[in-house]
C-alpha positions as CSV (number, residue, x, y, z in Angstrom):
1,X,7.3,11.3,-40.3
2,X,7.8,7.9,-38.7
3,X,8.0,4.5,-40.4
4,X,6.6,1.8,-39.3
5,X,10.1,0.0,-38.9
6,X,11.2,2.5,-36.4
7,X,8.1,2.1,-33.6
8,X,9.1,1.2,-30.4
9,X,6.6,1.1,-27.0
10,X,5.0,4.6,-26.3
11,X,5.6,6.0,-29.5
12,X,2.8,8.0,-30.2
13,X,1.3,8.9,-33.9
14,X,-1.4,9.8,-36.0
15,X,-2.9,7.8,-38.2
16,X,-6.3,7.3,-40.4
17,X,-7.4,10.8,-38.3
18,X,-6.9,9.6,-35.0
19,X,-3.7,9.7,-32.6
20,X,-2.5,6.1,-31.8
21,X,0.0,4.9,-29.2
22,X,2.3,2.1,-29.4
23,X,1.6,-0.6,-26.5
24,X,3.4,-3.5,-28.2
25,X,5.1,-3.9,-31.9
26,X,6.7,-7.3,-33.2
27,X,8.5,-6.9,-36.3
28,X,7.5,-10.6,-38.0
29,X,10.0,-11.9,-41.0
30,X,7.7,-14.9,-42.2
31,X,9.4,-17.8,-44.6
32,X,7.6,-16.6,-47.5
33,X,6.4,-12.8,-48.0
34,X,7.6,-9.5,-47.0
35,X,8.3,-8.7,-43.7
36,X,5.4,-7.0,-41.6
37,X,5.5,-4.4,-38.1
38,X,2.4,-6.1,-36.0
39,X,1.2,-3.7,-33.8
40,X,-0.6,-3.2,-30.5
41,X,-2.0,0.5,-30.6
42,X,-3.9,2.6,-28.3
43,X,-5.9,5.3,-29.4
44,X,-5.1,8.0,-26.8
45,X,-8.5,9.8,-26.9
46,X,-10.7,7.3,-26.9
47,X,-8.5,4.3,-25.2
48,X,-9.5,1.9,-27.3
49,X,-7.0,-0.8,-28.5
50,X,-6.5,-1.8,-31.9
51,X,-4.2,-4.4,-33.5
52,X,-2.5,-3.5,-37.3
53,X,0.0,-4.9,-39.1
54,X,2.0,-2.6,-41.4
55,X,4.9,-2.5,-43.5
56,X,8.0,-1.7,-42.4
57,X,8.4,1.2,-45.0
58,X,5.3,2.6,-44.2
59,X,5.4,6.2,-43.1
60,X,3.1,8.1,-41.0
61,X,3.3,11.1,-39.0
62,X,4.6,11.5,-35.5
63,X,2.2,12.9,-33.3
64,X,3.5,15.6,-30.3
65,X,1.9,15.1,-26.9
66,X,2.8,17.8,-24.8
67,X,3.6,16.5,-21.0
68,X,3.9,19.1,-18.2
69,X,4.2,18.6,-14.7
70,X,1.7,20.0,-12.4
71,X,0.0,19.5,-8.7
72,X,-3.1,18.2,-8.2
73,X,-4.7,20.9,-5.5
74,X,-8.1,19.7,-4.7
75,X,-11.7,18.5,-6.0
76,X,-15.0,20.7,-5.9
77,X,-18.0,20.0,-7.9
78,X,-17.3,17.2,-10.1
79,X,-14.2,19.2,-11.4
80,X,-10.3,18.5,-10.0
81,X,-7.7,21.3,-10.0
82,X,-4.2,21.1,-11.0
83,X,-1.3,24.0,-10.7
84,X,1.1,24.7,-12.4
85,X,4.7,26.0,-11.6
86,X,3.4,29.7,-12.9
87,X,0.5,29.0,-10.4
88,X,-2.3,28.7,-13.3
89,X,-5.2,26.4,-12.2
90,X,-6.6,24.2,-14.7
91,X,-10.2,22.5,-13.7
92,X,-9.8,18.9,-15.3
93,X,-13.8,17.0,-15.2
94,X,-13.8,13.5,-14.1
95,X,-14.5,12.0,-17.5
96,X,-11.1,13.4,-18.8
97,X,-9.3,11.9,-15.5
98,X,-10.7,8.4,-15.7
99,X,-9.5,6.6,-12.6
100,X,-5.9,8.2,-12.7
101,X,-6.6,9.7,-9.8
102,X,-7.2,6.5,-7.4
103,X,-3.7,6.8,-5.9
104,X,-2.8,10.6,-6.0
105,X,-3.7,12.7,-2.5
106,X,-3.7,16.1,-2.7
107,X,-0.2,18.2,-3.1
108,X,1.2,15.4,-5.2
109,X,2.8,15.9,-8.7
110,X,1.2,14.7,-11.5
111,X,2.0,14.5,-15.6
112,X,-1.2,16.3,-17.4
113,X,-0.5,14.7,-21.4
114,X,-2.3,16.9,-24.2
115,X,-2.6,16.9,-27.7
116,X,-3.3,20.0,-29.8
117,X,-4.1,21.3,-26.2
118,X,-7.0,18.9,-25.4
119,X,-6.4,17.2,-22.3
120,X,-6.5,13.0,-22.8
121,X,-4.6,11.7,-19.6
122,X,-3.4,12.1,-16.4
123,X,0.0,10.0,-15.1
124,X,0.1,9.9,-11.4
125,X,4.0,9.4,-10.1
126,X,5.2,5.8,-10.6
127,X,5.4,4.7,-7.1
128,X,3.3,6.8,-4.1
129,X,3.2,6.3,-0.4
130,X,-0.3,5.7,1.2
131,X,-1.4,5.1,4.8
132,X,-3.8,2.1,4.9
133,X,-7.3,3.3,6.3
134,X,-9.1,0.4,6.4
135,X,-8.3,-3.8,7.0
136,X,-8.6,-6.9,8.4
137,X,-6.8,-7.3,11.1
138,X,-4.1,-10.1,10.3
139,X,-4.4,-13.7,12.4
140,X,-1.3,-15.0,13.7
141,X,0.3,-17.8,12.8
142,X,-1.4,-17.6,9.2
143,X,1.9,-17.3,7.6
144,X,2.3,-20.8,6.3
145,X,1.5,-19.3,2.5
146,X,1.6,-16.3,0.8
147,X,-1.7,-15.1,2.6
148,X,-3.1,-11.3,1.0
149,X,-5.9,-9.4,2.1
150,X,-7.7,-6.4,0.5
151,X,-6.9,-2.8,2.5
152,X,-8.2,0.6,1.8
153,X,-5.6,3.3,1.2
154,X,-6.7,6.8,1.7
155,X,-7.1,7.5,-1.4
156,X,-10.3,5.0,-1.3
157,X,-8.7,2.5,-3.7
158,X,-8.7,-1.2,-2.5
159,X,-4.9,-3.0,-2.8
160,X,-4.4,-6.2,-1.9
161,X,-1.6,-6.7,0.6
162,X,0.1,-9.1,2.7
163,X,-1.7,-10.5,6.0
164,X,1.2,-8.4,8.3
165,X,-0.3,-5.0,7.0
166,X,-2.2,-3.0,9.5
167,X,-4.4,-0.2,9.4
168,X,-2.5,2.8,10.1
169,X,0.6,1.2,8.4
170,X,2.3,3.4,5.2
171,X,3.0,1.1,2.5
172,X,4.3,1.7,-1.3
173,X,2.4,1.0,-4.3
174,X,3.2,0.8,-8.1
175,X,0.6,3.4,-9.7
176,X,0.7,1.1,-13.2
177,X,-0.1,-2.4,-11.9
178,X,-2.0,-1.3,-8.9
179,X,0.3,-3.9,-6.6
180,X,1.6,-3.5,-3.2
181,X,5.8,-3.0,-2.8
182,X,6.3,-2.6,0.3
183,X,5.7,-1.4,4.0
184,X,7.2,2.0,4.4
């Protein structure tokens, strides 16, 4: 058990049958009252958000996502398989993956998250190094201002990028925000 004083960011828990985790908390001490937790949670199967305010002695109980590391192989028939480091495939379907895929290639480590061994997400590595397929090529002398462009990694997903980038060029990407870090 867990009380509602003690949540902090990615704590994850179950609560009125469903399995919530934290995305933002502000404990709140008004003038008058009690003191209240306000809470930004996410429910983890569905990925819906929902805001709550409890009290900061309120108890509920932790829930236990399991997170194991695996290697996403390949893709055939709808159905994307991972490995393991016992080399056990597991077929994941695209409506369990969502777009968590966009930046992984094939061979690269991912984090499959369960609960109760139902699969619910997929965390590709933090920061990954694509090669740009596709771009505008950049003008010169347009670097007055910050000047972006959309590219195509080869993955398929579109970042936007600064006008220097060409296609052929490796750059880095942030995996959460989906932004450009910098030419490899």
């Amino acid at each position: 058990m867990i009380s509602a004083g003690e949540f902090r960011n990615g704590i994850t828990f179950e609560f009125e049958g469903n399995v919530y985790q934290v995305v933002e908390f502000q404990h709140v001490k008004p003038g008058k009252g009690a003191a209240f937790v306000r809470t930004k949670m996410k429910n983890i199967v569905t990925g819906g958000v929902v805001e709550r305010s409890f009290n900061p002695t309120e108890k509920v109980p932790k829930a236990h996502i399991e997170r194991k590391e695996m290697e996403y192989l390949y893709e055939d028939g709808g159905l994307y398989y991972f490995m393991d480091e016992d080399y056990e495939q597991t077929p994941l379907s695209k409506n369990e993956l969502g777009d968590a895929l966009k930046f992984v290639k094939e061979n690269m480590k991912v984090m499959i998250l369960s609960y109760k061994g139902n699969v619910f997400a997929v965390e590709p590595p933090t920061f990954v190094e694509l090669m740009v397929t596709a771009t505008e090529p950049g003008v010169k002398g347009n670097t007055a201002t910050n000047v972006t462009k959309p590219a195509t990694v080869e993955t398929g997903a579109v970042v936007t990028v600064p006008a220097f980038i060409n296609e052929g060029d490796m750059i880095k990407i942030d995996t959460r925000t989906a932004e450009y870090l910098a030419r490899v």
